[in-house]
Every structure is written in C-alpha cells, then in structure tokens.
N, C-alpha and C positions, 0 to 999 in steps of 0.2 A: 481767660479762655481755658486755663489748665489748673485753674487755683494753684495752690501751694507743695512744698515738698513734703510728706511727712515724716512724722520721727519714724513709724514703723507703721504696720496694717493693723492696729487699733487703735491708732488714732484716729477722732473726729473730730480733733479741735481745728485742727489746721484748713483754711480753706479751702472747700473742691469743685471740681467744677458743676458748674448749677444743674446740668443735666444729668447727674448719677445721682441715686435713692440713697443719701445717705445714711446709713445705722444710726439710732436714736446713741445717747453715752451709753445709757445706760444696759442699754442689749448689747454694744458691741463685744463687751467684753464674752459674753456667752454664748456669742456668734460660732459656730463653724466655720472655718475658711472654706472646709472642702463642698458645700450643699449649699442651697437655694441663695436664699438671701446674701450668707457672708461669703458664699463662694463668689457670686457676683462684685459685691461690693472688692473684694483680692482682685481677681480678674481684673478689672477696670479702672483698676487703681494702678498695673500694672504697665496695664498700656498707657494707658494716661502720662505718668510722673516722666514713660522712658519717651515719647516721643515730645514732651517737654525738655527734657534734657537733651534731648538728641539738637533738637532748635538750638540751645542753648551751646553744644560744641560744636554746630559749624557756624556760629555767631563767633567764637575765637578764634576757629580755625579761618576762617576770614578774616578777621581786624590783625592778625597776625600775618598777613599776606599782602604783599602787593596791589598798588591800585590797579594795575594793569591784570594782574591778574584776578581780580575782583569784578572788573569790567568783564572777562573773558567769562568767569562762571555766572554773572546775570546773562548775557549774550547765552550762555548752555540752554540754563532754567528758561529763558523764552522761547530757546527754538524747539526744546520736548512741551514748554506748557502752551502754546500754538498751534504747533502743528496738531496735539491730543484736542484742542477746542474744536478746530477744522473736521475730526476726522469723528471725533465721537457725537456732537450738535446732539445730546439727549436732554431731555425735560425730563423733570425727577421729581415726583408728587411723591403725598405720603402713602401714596397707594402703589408709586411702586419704587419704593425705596433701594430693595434690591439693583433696581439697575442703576445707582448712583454706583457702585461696584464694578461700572464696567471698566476703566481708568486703570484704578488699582488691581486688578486680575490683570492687564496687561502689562504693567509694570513687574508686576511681580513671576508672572512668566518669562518676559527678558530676563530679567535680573537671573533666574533660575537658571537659566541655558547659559549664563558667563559662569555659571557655579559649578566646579567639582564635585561639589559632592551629591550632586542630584543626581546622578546617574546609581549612585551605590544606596538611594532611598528604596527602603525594603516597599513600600507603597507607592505607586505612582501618584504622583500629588493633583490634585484637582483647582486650578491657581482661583478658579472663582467658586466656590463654594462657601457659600455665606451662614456661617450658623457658628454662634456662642462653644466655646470650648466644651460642655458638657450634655451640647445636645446632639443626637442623635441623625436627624435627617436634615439636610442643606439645600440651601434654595441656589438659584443659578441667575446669574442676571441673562434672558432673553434676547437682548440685541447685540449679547457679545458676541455672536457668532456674526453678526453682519461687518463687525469692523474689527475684530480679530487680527489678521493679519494686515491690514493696514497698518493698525497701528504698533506691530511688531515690527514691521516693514520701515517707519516711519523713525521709533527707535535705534534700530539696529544703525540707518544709516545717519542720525545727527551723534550719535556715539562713533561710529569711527570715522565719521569726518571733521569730529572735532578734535583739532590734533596740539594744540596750543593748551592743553588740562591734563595732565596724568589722569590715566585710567583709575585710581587709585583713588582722586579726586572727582572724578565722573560718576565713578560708583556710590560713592557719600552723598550725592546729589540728586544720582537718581532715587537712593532708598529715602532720602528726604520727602522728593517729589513724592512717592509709589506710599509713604505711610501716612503725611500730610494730607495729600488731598485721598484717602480713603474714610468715607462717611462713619465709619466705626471697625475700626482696628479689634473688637471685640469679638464682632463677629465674621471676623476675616483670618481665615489663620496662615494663608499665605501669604499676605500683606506685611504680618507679622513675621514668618519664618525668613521670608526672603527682603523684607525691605526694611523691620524695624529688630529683628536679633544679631544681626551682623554686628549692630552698632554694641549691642550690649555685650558681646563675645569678644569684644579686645580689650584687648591687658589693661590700656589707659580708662575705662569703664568705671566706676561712671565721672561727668566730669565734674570738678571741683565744686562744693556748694551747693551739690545737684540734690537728686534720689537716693536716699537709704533703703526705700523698697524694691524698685526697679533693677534688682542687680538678678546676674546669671542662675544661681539657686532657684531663685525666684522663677525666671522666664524657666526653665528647665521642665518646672511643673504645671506652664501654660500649655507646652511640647505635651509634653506627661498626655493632659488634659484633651487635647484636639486627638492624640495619638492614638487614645484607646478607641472614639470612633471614625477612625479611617480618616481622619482629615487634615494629618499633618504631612 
C-alpha cells in the first residue's frame, strides 16, 4: 500500500507506492525538490513514508497494551467509523473526487477545536480546502456543508463519552482515523496539519525502523509550502 522507507528523497530504488510518478534514476538526481515534478515527487513521498509510520506506531502502541484495553480502542475506532458511514452515505466518482474529503475536513476540524494553538493561527484555516501544497486555488467538497455539523456533533459526543481511553490515546486515534481515511493527504493540508503533524512533532518521532524522510525539517517545508498560499 505504502511501498518501502527510503534511505533519503533521491532515492528510487526502494519500493513506492504504485500510484506516485516515479522519477526515472537517472533524472532524479537533477530533480529540483522545490518545482514541478521533483517537488511532487518530495511532497508525496512525505506524506506517504509518515502516515506509514504513524500505522506502524500505534501498531506497538497497541501490542504493548492491554487486551482490554485493545478491545476498548476497536470499540472507539467503530463507534466514530459508523457513526461517519451513517452520517456522510456519499458515492465518490472520479468526477467528483473532491467530495471523498468530506470525512477528513470534519475530523480535522474537531481535532482543531481540541487544539491550542489554533486560535493564535495568524490565518484562519479553511479545514476543507483541497489543493496540492504549491497551488494556488482550492476546491471545497460541496455536501460538506449538509452534514457538517452532524458529523461534528457526532464526534464531539463519542470523544467525551468514551471515558475508559485517555484523551491522549483518543487523540492518536482520531488523527489515525482523520489521515487514513483521507483520499490524498497531498492535497489536504488540514488533514495534514491537524491529524498527520502532531504525530511527527513529538520527541519519540519517528518510530524505530521507520522513515528517514518524514521527519519534522522535512514536514516544516510542507507548512512552508501550503503557507505561502493561504492554506495552512
């Protein structure tokens, strides 16, 4: 699903996943990271390695846990990925792909309102705005306004009524859920800021055996990137 780690962003030997335009060997080396093709290829290589790795630490943060409490966080992950099938019921062609995004802009809205430091964001963040770190104008998924607050509604109340999981552990779960099921982390930069950088901003980062690209430097110039047009 996620091919392999790489040693660094010029590498192409190591497997990626089938859906990214790989750089031939021989170009990558002359690739720009910051423009068209090699910026892409950076980009998605970014997301990619760190929501690989993110599976992978709450895969030990689990086998290091209690059965009971293994039972209690499947029981979480069904009653927010249920209650989100109920509430959102969209079909998602490749014609309108945008509204696969509707999900992930709600998740990543909660997530944002448990956060501090969104309030002292010099831009108001726009949680669905779909469009690649270097472009310019962002598309919206259109029926997120019909279930919008449902499904904030629907959040807010299996998060504080699930009282048997540290909030702590609630949060890792929902940014799991919120970066997982988004169709392309790529071109999502809220999905990214609020459900898959958290994971890469703590100390323990990244974890063992993981990603050598996916670290904070790295994700800083994805910020960088959305920042400069209004989308982070």
């Amino acid at each position: 699903m996620f091919g392999g780690f790489h040693e660094n962003t010029r590498d192409t030997i190591t497997k990626t996943r089938s859906a990214r335009n790989v750089p031939d060997r021989n170009e990558i080396e002359f690739l720009s990271l910051n423009k068209k093709k090699g910026a892409t290829w950076y980009e998605t290589l970014l997301v990619d390695e760190a929501l690989h790795a993110v599976f992978i630490r709450q895969a030990k943060a689990s086998i290091s846990g209690t059965t009971a409490l293994r039972e209690e966080q499947e029981c979480f992950v069904d009653r927010v990925t249920l209650g989100a099938r109920e509430i959102i019921e969209s079909k998602v062609t490749i014609k309108n792909v945008v509204e696969a995004h509707v999900w992930c802009s709600i998740v990543s809205e909660f997530l944002a309102g448990l956060s501090p430091h969104t309030a002292s964001s010099p831009i108001s963040p726009d949680f669905a705005a779909i469009c690649y770190p270097r472009k310019t104008k962002a598309r919206t998924p259109t029926s997120l306004a019909e279930v919008r607050e449902r499904g904030l509604q629907h959040l807010s109340v299996t998060f504080s009524t699930t009282r048997d999981i540290p909030d702590t552990e609630k949060l890792a779960l929902l940014r799991l859920v919120g970066a997982a099921t988004c169709p392309d982390l790529w071109r999502h930069a809220a999905a990214v800021r609020y459900c898959l950088a958290p994971f890469v901003q703590e100390e323990s980062w990244p974890p063992e055996n993981t990603t050598k690209v996916a670290v904070l430097p790295d994700f800083r110039q994805l910020q960088l990137r959305w920042s400069r047009r209004g989308h982070w």
